[in-house]
ROLONU-144917 format. One record per residue: x, y, z of N, C-alpha, C in turn. Coordinates in steps of 0.001 Angstrom, whole numbers, plus 500000, padded with zeros to 6 digits. Layout:
<vexgus>
     n.x     n.y     n.z    ca.x    ca.y    ca.z     c.x     c.y     c.z
       X       Y       Z       X       Y       Z       X       Y       Z
...
</vexgus>
This chain:
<vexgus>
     n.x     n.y     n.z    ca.x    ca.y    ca.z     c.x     c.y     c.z
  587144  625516  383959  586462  626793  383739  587438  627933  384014
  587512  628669  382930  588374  629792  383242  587861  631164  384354
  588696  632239  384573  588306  633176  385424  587147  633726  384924
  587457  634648  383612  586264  634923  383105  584739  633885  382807
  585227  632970  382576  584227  631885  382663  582828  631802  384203
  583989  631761  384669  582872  631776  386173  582329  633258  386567
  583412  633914  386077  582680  635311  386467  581205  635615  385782
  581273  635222  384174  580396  635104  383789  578763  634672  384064
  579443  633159  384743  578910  631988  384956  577542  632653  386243
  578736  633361  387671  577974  634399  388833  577651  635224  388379
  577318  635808  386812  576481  637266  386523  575375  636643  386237
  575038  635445  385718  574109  635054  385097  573278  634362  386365
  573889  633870  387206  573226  632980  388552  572565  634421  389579
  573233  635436  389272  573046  636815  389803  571402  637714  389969
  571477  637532  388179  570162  638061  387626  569041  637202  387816
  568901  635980  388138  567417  635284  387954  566742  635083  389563
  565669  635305  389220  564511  635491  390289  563999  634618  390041
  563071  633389  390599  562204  632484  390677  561458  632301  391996
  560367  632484  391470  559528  632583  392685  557922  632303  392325
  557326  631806  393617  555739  631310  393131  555024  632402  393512
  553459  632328  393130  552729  633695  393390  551413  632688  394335
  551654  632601  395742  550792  631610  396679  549503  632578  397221
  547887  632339  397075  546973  632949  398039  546155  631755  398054
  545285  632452  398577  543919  632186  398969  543107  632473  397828
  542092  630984  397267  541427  631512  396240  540585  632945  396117
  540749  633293  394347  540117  634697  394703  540430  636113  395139
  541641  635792  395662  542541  636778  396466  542865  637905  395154
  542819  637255  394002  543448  637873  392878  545183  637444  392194
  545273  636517  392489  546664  635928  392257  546938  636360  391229
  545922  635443  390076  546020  634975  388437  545640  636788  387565
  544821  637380  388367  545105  638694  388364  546402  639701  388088
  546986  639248  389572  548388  640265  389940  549632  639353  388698
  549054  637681  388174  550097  637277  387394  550163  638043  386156
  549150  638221  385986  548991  638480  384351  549862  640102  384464
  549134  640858  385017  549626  642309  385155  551230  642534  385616
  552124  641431  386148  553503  641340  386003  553917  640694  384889
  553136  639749  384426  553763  639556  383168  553488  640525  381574
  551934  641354  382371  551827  642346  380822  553245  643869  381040
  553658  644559  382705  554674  644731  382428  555643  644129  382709
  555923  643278  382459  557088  642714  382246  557650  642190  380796
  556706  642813  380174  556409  642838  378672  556761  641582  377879
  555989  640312  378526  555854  639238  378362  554810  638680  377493
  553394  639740  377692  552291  639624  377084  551821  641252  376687
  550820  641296  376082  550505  642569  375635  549101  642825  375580
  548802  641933  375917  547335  642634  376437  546784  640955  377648
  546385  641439  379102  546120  641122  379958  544903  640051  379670
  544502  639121  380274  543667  638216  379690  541855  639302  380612
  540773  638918  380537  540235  639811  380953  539608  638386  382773
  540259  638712  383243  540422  637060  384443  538675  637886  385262
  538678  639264  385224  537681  640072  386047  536058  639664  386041
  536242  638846  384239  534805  638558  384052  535144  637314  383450
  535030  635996  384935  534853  634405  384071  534236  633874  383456
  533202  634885  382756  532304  634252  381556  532816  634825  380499
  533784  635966  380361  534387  636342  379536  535036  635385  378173
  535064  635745  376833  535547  634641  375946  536865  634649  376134
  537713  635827  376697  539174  635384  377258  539684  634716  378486
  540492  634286  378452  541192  633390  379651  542347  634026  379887
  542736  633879  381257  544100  634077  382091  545212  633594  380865
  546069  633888  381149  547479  633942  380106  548287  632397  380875
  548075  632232  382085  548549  631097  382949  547656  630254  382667
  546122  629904  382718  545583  629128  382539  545105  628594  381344
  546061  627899  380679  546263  626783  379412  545492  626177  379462
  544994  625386  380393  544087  624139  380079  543131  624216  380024
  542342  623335  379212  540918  623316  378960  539973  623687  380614
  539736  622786  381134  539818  622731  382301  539429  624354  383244
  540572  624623  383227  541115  625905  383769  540103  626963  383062
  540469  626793  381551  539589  628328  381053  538353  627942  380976
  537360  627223  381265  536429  626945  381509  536051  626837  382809
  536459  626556  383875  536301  626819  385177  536482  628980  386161
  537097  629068  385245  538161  630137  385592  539060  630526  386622
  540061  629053  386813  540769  629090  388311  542210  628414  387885
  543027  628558  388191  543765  627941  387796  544163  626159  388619
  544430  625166  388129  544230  624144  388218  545758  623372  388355
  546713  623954  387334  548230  623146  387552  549054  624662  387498
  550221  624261  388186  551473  625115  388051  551670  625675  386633
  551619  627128  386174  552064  627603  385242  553814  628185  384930
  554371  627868  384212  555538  628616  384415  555867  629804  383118
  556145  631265  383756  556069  631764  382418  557910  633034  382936
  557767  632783  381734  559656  633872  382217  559589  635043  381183
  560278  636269  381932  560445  637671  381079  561359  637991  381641
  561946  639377  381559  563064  640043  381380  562408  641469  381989
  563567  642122  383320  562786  643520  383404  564304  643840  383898
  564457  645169  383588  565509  646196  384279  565978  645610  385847
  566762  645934  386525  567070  645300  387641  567226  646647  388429
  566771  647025  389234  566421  648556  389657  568039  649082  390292
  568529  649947  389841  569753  650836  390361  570339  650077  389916
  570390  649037  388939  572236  648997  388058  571983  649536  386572
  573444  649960  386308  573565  650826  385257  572810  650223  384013
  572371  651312  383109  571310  651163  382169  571494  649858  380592
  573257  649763  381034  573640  648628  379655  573627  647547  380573
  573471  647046  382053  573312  645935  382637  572568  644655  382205
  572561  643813  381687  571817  642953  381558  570433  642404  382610
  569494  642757  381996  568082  642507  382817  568255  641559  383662
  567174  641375  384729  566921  639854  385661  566129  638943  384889
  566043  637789  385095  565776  636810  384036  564812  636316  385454
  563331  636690  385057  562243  636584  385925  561585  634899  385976
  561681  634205  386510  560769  633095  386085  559812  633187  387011
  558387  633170  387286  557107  633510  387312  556229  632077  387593
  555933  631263  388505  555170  630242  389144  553949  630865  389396
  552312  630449  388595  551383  630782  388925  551049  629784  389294
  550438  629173  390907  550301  628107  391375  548468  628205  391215
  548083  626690  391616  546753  626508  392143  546455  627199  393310
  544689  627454  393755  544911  628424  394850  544179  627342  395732
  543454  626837  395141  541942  625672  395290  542679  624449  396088
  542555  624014  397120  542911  622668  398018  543083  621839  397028
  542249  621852  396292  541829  620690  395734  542823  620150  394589
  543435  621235  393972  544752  620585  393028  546423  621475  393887
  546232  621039  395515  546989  621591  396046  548441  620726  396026
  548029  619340  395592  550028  618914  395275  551034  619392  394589
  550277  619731  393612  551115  620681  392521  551366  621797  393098
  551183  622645  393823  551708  623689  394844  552632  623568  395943
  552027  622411  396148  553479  621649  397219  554729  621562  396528
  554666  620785  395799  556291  620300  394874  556628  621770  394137
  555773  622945  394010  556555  624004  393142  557737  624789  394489
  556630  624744  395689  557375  625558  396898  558823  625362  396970
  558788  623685  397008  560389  623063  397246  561372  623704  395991
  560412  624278  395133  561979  624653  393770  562269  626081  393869
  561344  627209  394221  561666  628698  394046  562517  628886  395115
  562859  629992  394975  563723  630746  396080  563320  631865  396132
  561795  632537  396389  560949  633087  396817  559625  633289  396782
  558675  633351  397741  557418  633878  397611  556085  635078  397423
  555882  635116  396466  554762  636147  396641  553413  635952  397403
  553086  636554  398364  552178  636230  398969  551194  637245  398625
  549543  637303  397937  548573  637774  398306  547951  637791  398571
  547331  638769  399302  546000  638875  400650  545416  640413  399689
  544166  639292  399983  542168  640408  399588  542418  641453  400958
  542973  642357  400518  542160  643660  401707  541608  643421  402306
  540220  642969  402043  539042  642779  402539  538866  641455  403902
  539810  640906  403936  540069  639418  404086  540807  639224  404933
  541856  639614  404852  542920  639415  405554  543423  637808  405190
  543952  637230  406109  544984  636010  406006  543936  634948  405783
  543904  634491  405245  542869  633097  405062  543294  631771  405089
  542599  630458  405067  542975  629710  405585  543988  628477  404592
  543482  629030  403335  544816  628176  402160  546226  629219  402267
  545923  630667  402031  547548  631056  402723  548346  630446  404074
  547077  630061  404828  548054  629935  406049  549026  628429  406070
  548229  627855  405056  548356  626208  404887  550058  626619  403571
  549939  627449  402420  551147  627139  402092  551921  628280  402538
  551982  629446  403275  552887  629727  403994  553769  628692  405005
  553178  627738  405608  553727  627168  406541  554665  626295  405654
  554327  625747  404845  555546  625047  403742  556098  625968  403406
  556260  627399  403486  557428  628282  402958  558593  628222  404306
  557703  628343  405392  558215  628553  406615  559041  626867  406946
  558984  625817  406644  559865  624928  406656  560641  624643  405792
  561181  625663  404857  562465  626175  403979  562997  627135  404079
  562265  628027  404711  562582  629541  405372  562828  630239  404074
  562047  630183  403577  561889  630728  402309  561141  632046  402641
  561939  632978  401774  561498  634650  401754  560592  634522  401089
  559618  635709  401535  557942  636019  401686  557990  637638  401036
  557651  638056  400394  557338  639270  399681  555452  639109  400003
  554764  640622  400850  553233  639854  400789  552440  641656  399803
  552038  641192  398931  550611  642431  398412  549958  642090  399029
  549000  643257  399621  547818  643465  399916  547049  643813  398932
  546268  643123  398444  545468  643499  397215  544011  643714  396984
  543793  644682  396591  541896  644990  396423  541992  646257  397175
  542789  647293  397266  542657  648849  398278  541598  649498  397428
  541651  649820  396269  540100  650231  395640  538798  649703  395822
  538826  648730  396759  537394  648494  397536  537565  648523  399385
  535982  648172  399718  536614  648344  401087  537390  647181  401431
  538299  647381  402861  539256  646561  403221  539088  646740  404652
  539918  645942  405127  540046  646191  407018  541226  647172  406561
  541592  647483  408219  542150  648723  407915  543562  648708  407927
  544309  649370  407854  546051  648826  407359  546864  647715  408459
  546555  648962  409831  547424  647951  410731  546639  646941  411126
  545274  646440  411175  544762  645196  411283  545214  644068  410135
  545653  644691  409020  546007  643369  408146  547548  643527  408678
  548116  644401  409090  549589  643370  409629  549776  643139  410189
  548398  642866  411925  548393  642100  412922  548131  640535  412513
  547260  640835  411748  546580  639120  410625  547766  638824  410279
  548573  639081  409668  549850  638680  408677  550768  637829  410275
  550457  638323  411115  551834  638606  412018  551377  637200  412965
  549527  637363  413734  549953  636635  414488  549339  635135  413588
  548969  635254  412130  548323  634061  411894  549578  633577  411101
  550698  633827  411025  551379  632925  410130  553078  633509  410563
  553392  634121  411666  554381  634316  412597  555860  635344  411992
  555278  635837  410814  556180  636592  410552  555747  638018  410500
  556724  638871  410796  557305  640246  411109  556944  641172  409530
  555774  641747  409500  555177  643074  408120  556499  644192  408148
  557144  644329  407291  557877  645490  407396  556661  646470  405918
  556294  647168  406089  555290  647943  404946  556508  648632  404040
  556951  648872  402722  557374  649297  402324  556165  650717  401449
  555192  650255  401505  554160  651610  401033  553157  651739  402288
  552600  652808  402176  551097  652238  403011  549717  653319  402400
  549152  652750  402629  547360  653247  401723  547193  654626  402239
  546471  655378  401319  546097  656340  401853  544594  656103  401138
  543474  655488  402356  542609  655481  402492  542340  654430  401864
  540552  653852  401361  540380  652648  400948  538907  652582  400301
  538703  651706  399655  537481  651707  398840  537349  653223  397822
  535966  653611  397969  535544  654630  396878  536567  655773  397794
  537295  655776  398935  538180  657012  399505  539476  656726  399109
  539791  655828  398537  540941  655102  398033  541768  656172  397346
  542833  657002  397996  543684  657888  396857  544952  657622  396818
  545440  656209  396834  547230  656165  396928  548064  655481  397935
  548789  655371  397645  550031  655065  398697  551749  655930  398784
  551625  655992  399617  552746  656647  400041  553991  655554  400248
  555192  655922  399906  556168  655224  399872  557354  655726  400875
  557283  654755  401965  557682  655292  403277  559493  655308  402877
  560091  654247  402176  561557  654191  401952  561978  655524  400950
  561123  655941  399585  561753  656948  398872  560787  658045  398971
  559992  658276  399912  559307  659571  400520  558537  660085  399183
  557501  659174  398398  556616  659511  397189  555794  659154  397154
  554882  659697  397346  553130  659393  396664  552601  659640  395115
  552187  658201  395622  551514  657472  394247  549762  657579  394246
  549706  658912  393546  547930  659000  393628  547300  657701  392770
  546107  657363  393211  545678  656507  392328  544700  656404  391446
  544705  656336  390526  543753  656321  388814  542975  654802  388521
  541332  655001  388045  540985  653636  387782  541703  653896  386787
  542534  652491  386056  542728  652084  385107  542658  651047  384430
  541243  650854  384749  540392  649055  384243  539875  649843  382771
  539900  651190  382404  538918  651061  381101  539880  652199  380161
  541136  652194  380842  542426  653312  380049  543295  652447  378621
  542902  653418  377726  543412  652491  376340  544598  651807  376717
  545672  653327  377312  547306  652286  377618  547290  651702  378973
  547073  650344  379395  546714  650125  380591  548091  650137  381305
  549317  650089  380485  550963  649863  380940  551456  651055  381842
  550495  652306  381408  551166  653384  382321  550611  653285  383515
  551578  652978  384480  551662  653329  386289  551685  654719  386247
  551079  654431  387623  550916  655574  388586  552295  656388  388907
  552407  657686  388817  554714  658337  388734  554205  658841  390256
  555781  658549  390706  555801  658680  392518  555883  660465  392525
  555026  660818  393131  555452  662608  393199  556482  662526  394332
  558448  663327  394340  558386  663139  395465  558119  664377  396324
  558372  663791  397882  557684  665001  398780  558999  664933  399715
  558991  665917  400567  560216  666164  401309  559388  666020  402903
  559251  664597  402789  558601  664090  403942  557101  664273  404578
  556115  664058  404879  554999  664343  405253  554634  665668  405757
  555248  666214  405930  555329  667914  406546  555355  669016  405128
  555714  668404  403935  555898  668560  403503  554295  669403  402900
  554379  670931  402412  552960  671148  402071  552232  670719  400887
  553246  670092  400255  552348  669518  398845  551742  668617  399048
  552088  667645  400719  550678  666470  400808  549738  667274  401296
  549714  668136  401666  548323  669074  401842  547698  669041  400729
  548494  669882  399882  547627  670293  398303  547293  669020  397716
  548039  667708  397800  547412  666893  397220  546375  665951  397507
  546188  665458  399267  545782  665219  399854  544414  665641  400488
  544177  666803  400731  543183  667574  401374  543417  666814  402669
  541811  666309  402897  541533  666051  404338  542627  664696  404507
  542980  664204  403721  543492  662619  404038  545122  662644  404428
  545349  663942  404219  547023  664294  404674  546885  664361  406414
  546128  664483  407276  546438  664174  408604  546099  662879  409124
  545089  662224  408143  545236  660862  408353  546487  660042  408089
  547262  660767  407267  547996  659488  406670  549213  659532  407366
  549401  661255  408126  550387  661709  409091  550379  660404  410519
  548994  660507  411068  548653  660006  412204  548884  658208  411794
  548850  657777  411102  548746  656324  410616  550364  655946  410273
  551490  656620  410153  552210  656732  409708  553199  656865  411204
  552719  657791  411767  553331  657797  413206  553270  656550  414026
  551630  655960  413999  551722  654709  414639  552321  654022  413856
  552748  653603  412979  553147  652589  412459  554623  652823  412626
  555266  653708  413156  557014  653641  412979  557312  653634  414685
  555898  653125  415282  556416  652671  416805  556034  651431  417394
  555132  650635  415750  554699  649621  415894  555578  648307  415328
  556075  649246  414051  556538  648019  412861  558101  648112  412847
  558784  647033  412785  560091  647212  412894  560953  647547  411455
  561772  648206  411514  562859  648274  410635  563383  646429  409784
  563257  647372  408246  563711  646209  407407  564716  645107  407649
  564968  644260  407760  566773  643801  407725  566438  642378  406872
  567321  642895  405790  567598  642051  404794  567815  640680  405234
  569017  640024  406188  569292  638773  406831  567918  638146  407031
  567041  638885  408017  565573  638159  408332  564753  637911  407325
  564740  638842  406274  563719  638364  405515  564331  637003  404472
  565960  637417  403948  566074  636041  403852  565870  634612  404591
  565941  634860  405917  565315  634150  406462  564192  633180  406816
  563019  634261  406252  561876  634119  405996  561006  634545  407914
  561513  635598  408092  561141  636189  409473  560814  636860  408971
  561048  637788  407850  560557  639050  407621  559897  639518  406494
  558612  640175  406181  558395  640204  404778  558046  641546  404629
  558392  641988  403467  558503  643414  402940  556913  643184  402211
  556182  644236  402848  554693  644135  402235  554297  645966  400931
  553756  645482  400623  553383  646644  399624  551782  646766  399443
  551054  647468  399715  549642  647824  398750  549141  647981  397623
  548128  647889  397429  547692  648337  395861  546391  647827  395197
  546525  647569  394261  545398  647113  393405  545789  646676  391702
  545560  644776  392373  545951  644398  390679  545067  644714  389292
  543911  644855  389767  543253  644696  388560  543047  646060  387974
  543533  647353  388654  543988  648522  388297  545659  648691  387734
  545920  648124  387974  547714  647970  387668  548303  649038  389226
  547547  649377  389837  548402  650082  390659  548942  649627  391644
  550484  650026  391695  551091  649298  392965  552023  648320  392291
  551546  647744  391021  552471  646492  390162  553776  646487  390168
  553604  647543  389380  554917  648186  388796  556248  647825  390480
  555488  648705  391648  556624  648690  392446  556914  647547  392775
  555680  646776  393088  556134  645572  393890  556951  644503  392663
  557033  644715  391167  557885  644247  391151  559479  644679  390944
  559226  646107  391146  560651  646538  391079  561358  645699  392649
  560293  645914  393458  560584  646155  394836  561551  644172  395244
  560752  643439  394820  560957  642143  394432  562236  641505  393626
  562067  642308  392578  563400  641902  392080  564829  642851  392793
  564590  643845  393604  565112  644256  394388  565731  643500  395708
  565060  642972  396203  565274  641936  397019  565157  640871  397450
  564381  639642  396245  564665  638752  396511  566081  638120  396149
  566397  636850  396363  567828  636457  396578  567694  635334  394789
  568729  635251  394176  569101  634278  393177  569141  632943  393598
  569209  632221  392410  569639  630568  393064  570657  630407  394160
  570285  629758  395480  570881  629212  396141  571572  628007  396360
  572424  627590  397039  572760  626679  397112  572014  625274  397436
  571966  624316  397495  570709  623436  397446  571474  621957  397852
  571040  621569  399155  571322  619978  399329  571009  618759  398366
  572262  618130  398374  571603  616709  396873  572193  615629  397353
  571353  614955  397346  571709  613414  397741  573137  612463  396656
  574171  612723  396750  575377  612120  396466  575053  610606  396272
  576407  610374  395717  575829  608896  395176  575050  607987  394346
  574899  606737  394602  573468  606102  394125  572403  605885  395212
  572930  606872  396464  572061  606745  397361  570478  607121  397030
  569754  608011  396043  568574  608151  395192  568329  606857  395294
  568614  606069  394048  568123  605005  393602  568005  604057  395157
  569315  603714  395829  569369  602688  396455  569504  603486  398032
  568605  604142  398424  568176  604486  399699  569277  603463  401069
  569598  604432  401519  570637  603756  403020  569255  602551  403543
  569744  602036  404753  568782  601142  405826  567905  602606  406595
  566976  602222  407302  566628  603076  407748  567565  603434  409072
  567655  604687  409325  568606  604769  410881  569618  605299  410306
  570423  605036  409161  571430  605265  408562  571872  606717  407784
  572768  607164  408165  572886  608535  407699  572971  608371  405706
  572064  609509  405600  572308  609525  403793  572937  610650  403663
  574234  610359  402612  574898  610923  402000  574361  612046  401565
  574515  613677  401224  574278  614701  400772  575402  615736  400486
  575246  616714  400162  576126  617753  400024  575535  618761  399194
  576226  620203  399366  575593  621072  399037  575913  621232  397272
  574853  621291  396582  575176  621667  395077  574807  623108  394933
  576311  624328  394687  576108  625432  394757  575816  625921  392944
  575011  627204  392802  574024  627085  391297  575118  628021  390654
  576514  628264  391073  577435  628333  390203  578652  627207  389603
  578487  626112  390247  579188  625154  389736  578963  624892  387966
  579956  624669  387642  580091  624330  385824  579379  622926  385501
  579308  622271  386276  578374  620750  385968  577150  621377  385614
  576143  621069  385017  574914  621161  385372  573857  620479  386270
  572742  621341  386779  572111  620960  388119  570924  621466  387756
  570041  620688  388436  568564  621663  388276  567852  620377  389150
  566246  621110  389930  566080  620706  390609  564343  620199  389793
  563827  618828  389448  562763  618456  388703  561990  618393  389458
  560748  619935  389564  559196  619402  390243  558130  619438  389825
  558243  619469  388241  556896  618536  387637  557638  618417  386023
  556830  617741  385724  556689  616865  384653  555314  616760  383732
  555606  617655  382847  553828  617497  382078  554075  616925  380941
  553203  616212  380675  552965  615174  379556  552163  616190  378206
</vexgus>
C-alpha cells in the first residue's frame, strides 16, 4: 500500500460512525430513527410510527411481523451521509451507519450481538420515565465494552420529571457521569426550548407534527450568555428559571472530557422531542461530533476459531486495526 494509499485508506476509516439506537420500549427509539434518517436525507417522508393503526410503518420495521405489531422485532441497518460539523464545506461527509435495535426483552438476542459490533451508543429516555428497566439491562452490555453512550431525553413537549432528577436516574441507575450539552427550558404544554450551554443559543420550540416542511429545525438564536437581555424578551417569566437551573447545574454536573466518554464514563446528553423533530438535528450534529470511528478490535489468530485451545490454555489473539489493507469486518447477524 502506498503513502497516499493509506492516507486515503485513514480518511475513509475517519468519517464512519456506527452506532445502535438502545431504550426502553416506547421510549420513542423507532421515532428518533426515522427523524435521523429523514434528516439525514435518507428517507423523505417519516413513516407515521405516532399512530400504530396507521396504514404506514416505521422505515426500520420491514417485517411483516413488525408492521403489524408496531415494534420493532430484528436489528435494522440503514446508512446515509451528513456534513461532518466544522470541516471545510468540500470535505467528504461521515458515512452514518444507523442500528435500530429491538426494545421488547423478548427479541432481545438480536440486541445483544448488534452491541458487540458498533462503536457507539444512543441512548433514549421518555422524560416522563426516566431510566427504565430494559435500558438498564443493555446499558450494562455497553458498559462491559466501555462503549460510548450519547443519551436523548425524549418527550420535553409533554410532562416529564424535572431536568436534574433525570440526571440523578441516568447517574445512579446505570453509573455514568450526564454531562448536558442543552438543557430544557420548561416542559409539557410550558415547554419553550433548550438552551445550548457549549455555543450559548436558544432553540425556541415549534409543534412540528402537522408543518408541510417537517425538515426545518428549530435556528439557535445566539445570546451573549444568560444575562444577556434578549432571554428576557424571549423568555418572559421562564428566563429566571432557566438562570437559576443553570446555576445549579454548573456546581452539580461536571465538565465534558472527551477521554471519559470514550471510555464510556461519560455521556454527553441532549433534550428535545422526536416526534416534533426538535433537538434532532443537534443531537446528530452533536454525535457525529463526537463519537469515535472504527476501532481497533481483538481477533482470534490462527485456526484457533475453528479448533479452540484446551480449556486453561491461553488463546491466541491480536489486535486487528480498521486501517489495515487486508480486509476485516466483524459478522453479527445473518438474515436469510
Amino acid at each position: 500500500m502506498t503513502t497516499d494509499d493509506a492516507l486515503a485508506q485513514e480518511q475513509e476509516v475517519a468519517r464512519r460512525r456506527t452506532f445502535a439506537i438502545v431504550s426502553h420500549p416506547d421510549a420513542g427509539k423507532t421515532t428518533l430513527t426515522e427523524k435521523l434518517l429523514f434528516f439525514g436525507g435518507a428517507i423523505q417522508t417519516a413513516g407515521a410510527v405516532r399512530a400504530r393503526r396507521a396504514s404506514r410503518h416505521a422505515v426500520s420495521d420491514w417485517m411483516k411481523m413488525e408492521q403489524e405489531r408496531g415494534i420493532s422485532v430484528t436489528t435494522s441497518v440503514m446508512t446515509f451521509h451528513y456534513p461532518i460539523p466544522g470541516a471545510p464545506k468540500d470535505a467528504p461527509p461521515a458515512e452514518v451507519n444507523l442500528l435500530d435495535t429491538p426494545g421488547h426483552a423478548d427479541f432481545g438476542e438480536d440486541t445483544y450481538r448488534v452491541l458487540t459490533a458498533v462503536d457507539a451508543a444512543l441512548m433514549v429516555i421518555d422524560g416522563a420515565k426516566g431510566v427504565e428497566s430494559r435500558t438498564e439491562k443493555l446499558i450494562e452490555i455497553c458498559r462491559l465494552r466501555d462503549t460510548p453512550v450519547v443519551t436523548f431525553v425524549n418527550k420535553l413537549d409533554r410532562e416529564c420529571m424535572e431536568p436534574l432528577e433525570v440526571l440523578d436516574d441516568v447517574e445512579s441507575k446505570l453509573g455514568i457521569a450526564c454531562v448536558p450539552m442543552t438543557w430544557p427550558i420548561g416542559m409539557g404544554k410550558g415547554f419553550r426550548g433548550v438552551y445550548d450551554l457549549a455555543h450559548r443559543r436558544l432553540f425556541l420550540f415549534k409543534d412540528m407534527s402537522g408543518a408541510k416542511d417537517e425538515r426545518m429545525p428549530a435556528e439557535g438564536i445566539p445570546v451573549d450568555g444568560l444575562d444577556d437581555p434578549r432571554v428576557d424578551e424571549l423568555l418572559g417569566d421562564r428566563a429566571d428559571e432557566l438562570r437559576e437551573q443553570i446555576e445549579l447545574l454548573e456546581g452539580a454536573a461536571p465538565a465534558y472530557d472527551h477521554e471519559l466518554f470514550l471510555a464510556g464514563k461519560q455521556s454527553p446528553l441532549l433534550f428535545g422531542s422526536a416526534m416534533n423533530n426538535f433537538g434532532v438535528r443537534e443531537l446528530l450534529e452533536a454525535f457525529i461530533r463526537l463519537a469515535p470511528p472504527p476501532q481497533a478490535r481483538a481477533a482470534i489468530t490462527g485456526d484457533a476459531a475453528l479448533n479452540p485451545p484446551a480449556p486453561g490454555e491461553p488463546v491466541p489473539t491480536r489486535d486487528v486495526d480498521a486501517g489495515e489493507p487486508d480486509f476485516s469486518g466483524f459478522v453479527f447477524k445473518i438474515q436469510a
